[in-house]
VOGU-3710 file (C-alpha; in Angstrom, 3 decimals, decimal comma):
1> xxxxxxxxxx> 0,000/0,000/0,000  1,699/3,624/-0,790  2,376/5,719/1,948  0,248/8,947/0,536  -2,901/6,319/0,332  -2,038/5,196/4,153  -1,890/8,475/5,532  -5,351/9,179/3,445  -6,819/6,229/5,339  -5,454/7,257/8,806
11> xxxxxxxxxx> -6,791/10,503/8,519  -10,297/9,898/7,832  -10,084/7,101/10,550  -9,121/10,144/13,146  -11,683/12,119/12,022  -14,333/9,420/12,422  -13,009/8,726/15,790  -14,165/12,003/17,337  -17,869/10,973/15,889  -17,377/7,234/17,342
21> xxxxxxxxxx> -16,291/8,509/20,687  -19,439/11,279/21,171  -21,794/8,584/20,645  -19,997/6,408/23,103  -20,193/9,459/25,129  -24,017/10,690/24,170  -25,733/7,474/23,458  -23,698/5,043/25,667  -22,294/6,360/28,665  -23,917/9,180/30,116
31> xxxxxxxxxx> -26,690/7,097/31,615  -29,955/5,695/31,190  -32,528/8,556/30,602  -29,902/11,440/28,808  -30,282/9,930/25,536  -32,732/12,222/23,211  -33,884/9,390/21,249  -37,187/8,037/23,037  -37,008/4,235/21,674  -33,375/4,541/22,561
41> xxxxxxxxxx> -33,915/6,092/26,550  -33,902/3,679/29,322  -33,021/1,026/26,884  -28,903/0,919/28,107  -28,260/-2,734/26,122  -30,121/-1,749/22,754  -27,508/1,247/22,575  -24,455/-0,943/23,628  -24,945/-3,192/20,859  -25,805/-0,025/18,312
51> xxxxxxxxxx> -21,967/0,967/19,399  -20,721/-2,379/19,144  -22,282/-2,771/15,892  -20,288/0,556/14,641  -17,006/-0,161/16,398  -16,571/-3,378/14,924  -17,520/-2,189/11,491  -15,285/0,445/11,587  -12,456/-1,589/12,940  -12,933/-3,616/9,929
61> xxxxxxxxxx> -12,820/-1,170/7,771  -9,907/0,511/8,864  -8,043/-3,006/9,096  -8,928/-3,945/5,762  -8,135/-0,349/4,361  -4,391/-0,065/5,489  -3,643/-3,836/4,256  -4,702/-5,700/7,726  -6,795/-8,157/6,425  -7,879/-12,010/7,679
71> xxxxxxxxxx> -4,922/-12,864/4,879  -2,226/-11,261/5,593  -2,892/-12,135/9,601  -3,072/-15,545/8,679  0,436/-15,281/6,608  2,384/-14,032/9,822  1,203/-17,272/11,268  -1,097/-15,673/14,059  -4,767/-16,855/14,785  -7,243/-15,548/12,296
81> xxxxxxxxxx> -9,847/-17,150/13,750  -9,774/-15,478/17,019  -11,042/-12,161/15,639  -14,229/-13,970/14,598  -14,561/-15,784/17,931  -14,602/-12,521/19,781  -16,395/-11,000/17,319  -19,311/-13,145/17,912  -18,578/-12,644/22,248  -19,317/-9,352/22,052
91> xxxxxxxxxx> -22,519/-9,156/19,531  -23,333/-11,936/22,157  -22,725/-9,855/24,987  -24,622/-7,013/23,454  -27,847/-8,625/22,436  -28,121/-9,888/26,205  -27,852/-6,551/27,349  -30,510/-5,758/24,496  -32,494/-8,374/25,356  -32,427/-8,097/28,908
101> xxxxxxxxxx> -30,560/-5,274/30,161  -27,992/-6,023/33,053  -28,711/-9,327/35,054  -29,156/-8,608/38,463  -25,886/-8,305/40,528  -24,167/-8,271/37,052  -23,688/-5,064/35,947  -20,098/-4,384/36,916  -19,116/-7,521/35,362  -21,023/-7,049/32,119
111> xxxxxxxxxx> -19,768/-3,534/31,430  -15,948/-4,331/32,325  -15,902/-7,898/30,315  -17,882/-5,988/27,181  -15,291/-3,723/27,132  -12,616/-5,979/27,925  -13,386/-8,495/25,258  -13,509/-5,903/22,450  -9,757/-4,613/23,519  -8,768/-7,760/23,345
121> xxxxxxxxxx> -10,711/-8,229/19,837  -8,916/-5,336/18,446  -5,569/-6,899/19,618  -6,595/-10,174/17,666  -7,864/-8,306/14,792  -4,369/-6,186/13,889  -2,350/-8,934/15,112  -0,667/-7,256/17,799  -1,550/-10,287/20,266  1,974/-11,151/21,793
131> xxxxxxxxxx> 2,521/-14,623/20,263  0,440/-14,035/17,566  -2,634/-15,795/19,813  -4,097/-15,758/23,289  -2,369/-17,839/25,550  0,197/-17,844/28,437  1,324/-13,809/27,744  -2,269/-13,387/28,390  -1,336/-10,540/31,373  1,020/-9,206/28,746
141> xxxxxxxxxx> -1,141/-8,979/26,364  -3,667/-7,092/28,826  -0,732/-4,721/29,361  -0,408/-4,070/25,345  -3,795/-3,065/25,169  -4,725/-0,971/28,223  -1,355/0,783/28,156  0,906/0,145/26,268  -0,219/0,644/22,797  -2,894/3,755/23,657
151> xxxxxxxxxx> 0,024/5,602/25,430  2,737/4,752/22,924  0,671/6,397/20,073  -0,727/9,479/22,256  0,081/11,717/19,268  -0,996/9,518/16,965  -4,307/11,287/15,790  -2,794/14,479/15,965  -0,197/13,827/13,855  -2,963/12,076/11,414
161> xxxxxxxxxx> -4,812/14,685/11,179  -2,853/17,853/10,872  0,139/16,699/9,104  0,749/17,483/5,621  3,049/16,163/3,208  5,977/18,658/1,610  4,428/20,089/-1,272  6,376/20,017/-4,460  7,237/23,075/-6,594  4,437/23,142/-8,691
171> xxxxxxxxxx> 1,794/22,933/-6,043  2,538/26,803/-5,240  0,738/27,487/-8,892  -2,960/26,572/-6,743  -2,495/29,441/-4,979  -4,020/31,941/-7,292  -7,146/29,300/-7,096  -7,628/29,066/-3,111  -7,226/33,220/-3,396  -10,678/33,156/-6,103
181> xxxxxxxxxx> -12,166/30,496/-3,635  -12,039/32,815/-0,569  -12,850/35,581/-2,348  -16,292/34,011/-3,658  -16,857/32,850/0,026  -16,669/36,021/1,027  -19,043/37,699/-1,331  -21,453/35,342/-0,477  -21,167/36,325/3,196  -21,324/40,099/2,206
191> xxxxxxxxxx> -24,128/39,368/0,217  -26,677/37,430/2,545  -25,867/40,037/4,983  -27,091/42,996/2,880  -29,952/40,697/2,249  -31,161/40,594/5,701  -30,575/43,608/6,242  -32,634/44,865/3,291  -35,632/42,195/3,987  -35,387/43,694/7,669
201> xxxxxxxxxx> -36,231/47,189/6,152  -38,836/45,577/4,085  -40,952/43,989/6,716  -40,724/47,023/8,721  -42,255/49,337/5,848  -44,896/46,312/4,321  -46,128/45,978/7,990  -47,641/49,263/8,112  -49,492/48,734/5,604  -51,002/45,234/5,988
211> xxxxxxxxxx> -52,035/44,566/9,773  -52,051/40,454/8,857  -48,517/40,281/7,020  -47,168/42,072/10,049  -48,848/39,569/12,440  -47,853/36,751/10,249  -44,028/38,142/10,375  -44,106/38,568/14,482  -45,411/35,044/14,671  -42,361/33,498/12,655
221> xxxxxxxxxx> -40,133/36,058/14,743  -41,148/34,599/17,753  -40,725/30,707/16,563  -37,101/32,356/15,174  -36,462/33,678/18,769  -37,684/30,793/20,383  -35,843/28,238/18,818  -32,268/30,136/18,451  -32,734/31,181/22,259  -33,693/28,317/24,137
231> xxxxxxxxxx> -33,787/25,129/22,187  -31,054/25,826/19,694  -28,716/27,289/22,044  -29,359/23,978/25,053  -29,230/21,956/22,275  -25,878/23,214/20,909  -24,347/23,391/24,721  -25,516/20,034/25,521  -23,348/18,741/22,772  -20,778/20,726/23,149
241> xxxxxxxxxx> -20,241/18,917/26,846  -20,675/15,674/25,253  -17,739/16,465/22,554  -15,156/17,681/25,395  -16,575/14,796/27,083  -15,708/12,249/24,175  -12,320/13,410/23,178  -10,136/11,193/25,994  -12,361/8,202/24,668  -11,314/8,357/20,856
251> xxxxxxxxxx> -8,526/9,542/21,595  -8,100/5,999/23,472  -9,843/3,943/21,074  -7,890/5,305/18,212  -4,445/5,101/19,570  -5,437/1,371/20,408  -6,630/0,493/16,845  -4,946/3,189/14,711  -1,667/2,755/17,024  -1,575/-1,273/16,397
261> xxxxxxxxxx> -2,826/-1,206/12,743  0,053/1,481/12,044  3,190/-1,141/13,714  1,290/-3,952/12,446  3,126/-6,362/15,191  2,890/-6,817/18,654  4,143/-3,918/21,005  5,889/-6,340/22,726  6,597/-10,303/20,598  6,834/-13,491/22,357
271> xxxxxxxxxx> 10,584/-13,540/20,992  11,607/-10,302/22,508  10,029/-11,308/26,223  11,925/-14,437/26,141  14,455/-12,995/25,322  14,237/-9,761/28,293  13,475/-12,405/30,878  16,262/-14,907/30,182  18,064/-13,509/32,622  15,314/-14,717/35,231
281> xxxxxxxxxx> 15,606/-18,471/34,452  18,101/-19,041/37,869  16,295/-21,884/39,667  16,642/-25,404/39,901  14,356/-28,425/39,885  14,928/-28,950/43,769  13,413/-25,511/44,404  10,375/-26,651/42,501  10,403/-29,753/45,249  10,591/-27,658/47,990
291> xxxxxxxxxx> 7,689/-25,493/46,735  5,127/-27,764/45,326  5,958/-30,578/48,038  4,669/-28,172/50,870  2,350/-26,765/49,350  1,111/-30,428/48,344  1,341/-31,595/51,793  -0,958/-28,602/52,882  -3,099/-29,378/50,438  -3,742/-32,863/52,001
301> xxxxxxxxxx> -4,256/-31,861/55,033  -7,297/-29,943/53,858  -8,728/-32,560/51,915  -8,343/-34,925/55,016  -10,092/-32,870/57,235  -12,724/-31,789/54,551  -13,310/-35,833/53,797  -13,383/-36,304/57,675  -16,329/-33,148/57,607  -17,712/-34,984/54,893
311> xxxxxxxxxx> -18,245/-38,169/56,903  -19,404/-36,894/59,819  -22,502/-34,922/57,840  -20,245/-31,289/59,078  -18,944/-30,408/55,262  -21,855/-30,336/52,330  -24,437/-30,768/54,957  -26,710/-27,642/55,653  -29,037/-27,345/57,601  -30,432/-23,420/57,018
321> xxxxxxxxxx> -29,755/-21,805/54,226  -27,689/-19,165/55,569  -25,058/-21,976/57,046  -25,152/-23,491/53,142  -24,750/-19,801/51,818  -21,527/-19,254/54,055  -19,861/-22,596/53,197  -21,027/-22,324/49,484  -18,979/-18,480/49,633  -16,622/-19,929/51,756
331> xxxxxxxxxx> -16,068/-22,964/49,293  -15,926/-20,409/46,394  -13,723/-17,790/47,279  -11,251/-20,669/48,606  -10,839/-22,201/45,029  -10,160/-18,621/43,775  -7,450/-17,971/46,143  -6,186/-21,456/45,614  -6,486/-21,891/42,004  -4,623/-18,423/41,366
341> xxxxxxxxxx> -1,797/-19,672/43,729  -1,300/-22,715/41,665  -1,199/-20,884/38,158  1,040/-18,307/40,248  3,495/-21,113/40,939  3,305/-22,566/37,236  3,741/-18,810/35,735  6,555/-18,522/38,505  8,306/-21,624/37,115  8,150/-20,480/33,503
351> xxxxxxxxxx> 10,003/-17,076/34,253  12,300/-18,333/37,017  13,122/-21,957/36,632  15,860/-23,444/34,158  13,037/-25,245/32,409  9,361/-25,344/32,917  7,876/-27,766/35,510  6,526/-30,229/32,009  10,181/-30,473/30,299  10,962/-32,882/33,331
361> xxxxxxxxxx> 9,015/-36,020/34,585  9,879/-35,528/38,404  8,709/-32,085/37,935  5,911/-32,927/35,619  4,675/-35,215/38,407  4,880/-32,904/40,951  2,906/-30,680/38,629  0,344/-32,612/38,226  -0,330/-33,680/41,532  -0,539/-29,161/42,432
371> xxxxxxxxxx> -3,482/-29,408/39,632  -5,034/-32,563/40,611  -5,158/-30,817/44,049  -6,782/-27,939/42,014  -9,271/-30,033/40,323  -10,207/-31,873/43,998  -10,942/-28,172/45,082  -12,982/-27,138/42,143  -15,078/-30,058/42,572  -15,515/-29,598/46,284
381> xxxxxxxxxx> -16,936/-26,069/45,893  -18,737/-27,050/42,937  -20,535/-29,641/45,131  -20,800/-27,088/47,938  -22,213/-24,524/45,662  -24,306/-26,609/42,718  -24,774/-29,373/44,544  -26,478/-28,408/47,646  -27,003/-24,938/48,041  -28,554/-24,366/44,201
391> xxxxxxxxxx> -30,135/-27,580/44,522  -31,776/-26,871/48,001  -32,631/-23,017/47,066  -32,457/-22,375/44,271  -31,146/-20,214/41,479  -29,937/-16,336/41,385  -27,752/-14,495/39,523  -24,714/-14,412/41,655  -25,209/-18,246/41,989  -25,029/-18,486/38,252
401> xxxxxxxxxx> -22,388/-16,206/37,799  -20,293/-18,134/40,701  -21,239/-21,706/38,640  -19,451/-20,275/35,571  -16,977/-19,323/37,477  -16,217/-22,964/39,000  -16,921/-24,827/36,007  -14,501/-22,819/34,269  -12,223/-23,670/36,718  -12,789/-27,426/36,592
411> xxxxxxxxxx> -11,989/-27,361/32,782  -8,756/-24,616/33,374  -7,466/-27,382/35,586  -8,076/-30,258/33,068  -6,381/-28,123/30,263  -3,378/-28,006/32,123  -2,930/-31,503/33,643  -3,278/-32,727/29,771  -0,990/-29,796/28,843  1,531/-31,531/30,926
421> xxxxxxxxxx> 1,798/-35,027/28,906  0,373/-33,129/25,447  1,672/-30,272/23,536  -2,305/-28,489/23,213  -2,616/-24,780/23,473  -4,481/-25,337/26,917  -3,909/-21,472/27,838  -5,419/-20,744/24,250  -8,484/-23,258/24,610  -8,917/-21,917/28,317
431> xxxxxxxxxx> -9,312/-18,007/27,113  -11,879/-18,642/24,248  -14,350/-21,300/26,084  -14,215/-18,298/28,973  -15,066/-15,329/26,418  -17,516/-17,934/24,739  -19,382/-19,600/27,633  -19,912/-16,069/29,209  -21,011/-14,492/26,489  -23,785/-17,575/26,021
441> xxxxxx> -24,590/-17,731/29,597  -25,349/-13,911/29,346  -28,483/-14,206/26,075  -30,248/-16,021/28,686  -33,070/-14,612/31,510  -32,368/-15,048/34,789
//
């Protein structure tokens, strides 16, 4: 693609970025009852998916404009087929909250995983995705698109906008042209003005003499007043606050998309965080021993005293449903803590051991016994939380969201324990059923 044509393309993208952001800003964000579109006020998810319907065409666009396309992604060896995936999460996403607003108890994580998953779908889309896919640099990744990328191209729209090329020689002979342009502009302005003011002197003069035409003429002079004094002038102000409003917001989203179309590559590759933490790779398998084995032997010490519960009718039995809420919460927030220490220690071993805990079958072992601990865990609270206190109470939203949660779990553990005898992209498999389930569990009504 030639460079004039590019620079075409990026400045009409920064352009229609301002417009993007204010109805973000107007017909989005600034609450429920603000919007001055009656089928549109109250009705929060119906204008989330109108923006998510624009975004993502845009995006497109723009991609497919400046030489991004499926293609070319697919050429560099990075997943095409992501983009679609999340694609479909967040029209997902959006026709829940069209359908049914927020879920109760939901709203905080609906808004931050809708806007979460389409950062992360315009890091899939321009191929700026670490290792060219979701997957273990998934925090990285994260870090790309909340910071990294918007803040390295802060000037980006500026400079898209307002910059001109160096104009050759000849381009000097237009100038006589522009001159006859401004002059015509101005005669035109010169021209309505004596206009009015000759009309003015009219209607003065005609309505002496006809008592109708001059009540006809005060009528539209008070509809003139009226308008360009109170409804013209709160209209104009209104939107006014809405465009100051709306400027840090495209000025985000196009330094994310216009900022990792223009590099098209990662902000920061797989290669070149290998090779900045190689340096870190210091310990040796016995540390890994040390580690795991106590945390290991901790971990069956729990699961002795939980069976022993079990037994004696103390662990999943409940007899009121506040004592089955508290262990079901308690059981919950447990595997949480738990689970994130385990994929703690695994990312720990990846940065600061030799070689990862799989490349070695003592190591692999030990490995597999921290997930299998994991799993045990996820299936406790599962049983805690599905099991008896769903089963005995029944269904709300924070019990749903908490089930998606846990199952999610259960499979994230599975993934890994077959990542450590398989070579499967578990971390890969893990992110999209996550985006995916969510975005399914979302369309229904609960």
């Amino acid at each position: 693609m030639e460079i004039k044509e590019k620079k075409a393309v990026f400045r009409w993208a920064a352009i229609i970025s301002y417009v993007i952001g204010f109805i973000y800003i107007k017909y989005m964000a600034w609450g429920a009852g603000v919007c001055d579109v009656p089928f549109l006020q109250n009705r929060y998810g119906i204008r989330m998916l109108g923006f998510a319907v624009i975004f993502l065409i845009c995006t497109e666009i723009f991609a497919n404009k400046v030489g991004v396309t499926y293609q070319s992604i697919a050429e560099k060896k990075n997943s095409m087929y992501e983009p679609i995936i999340f694609v479909g999460c967040i029209i997902l996403q959006s026709i829940g909250l069209a359908l049914w607003n927020f879920h109760d108890d939901w709203e905080f994580y609906q808004i931050f995983l809708w806007h979460f998953t389409i950062i992360y779908y315009v890091l899939a889309r321009t191929g700026s995705l670490a290792a060219g896919r979701s997957g273990i640099l998934f925090i990285v990744d994260c870090f790309q698109g909340f910071i990294a990328i918007p803040i390295t191209n802060i000037f980006l729209r500026i400079i898209a906008i307002f910059k001109r090329e160096e104009k050759p020689e000849d381009a000097y002979d237009v100038a006589p042209k522009k001159k006859n342009f401004a002059k015509t502009v101005f005669t035109i302005v010169i021209s309505v003005f004596i206009a009015f003011c000759v009309c003015l002197y009219a209607f003065v003069q005609l309505s002496e003499a006809s008592e109708t035409f001059r009540k006809v003429g005060e009528k539209f002079l008070e509809a003139l007043d009226e308008f360009f004094t109170q409804k013209f002038w709160d209209y104009t102000v209104e939107n006014i606050i809405y465009i100051i409003a709306s400027i840090p917001v495209s000025w985000f989203l196009f330094s994310l998309v216009g900022g990792a179309l223009n590099k098209s590559m990662p902000f920061i590759t797989e290669e070149s965080f290998e090779k900045e933490t190689k340096g870190c790779h210091q310990l040796p398998a016995y540390s890994a021993y040390i580690v795991i084995g106590s945390v290991c032997f901790l971990y069956t010490l729990f699961l002795g005293t939980s069976i022993y519960d079990f037994i004696n009718h103390k662990g999943l039995f409940a007899a009121t449903a506040h004592e089955a809420s508290v262990r079901a919460v308690g059981s919950f927030w447990s595997l949480i803590r738990v689970v994130l220490l385990n994929f703690a220690i695994l990312a720990g071993s990846c940065f600061l051991s030799k070689k990862a805990l799989w490349e070695e079958k003592a190591t692999r072992i030990l490995a597999t016994v921290l997930f299998v601990f994991a799993l045990g865990f996820a299936i406790l609270a599962a049983c805690n939380l599905m099991g008896v206190y769903i089963a005995i109470f029944g269904i709300t939203p924070k019990r749903i969201l908490s089930s998606w949660v846990v199952m999610n779990v259960i499979v994230w553990c599975f993934l890994m324990i077959i990542r450590f005898y398989k070579k499967i992209p578990a971390a890969q498999i893990g992110i999209i059923l996550a985006a995916v389930s969510f975005s399914i569990v979302v369309c229904f009504r609960f």
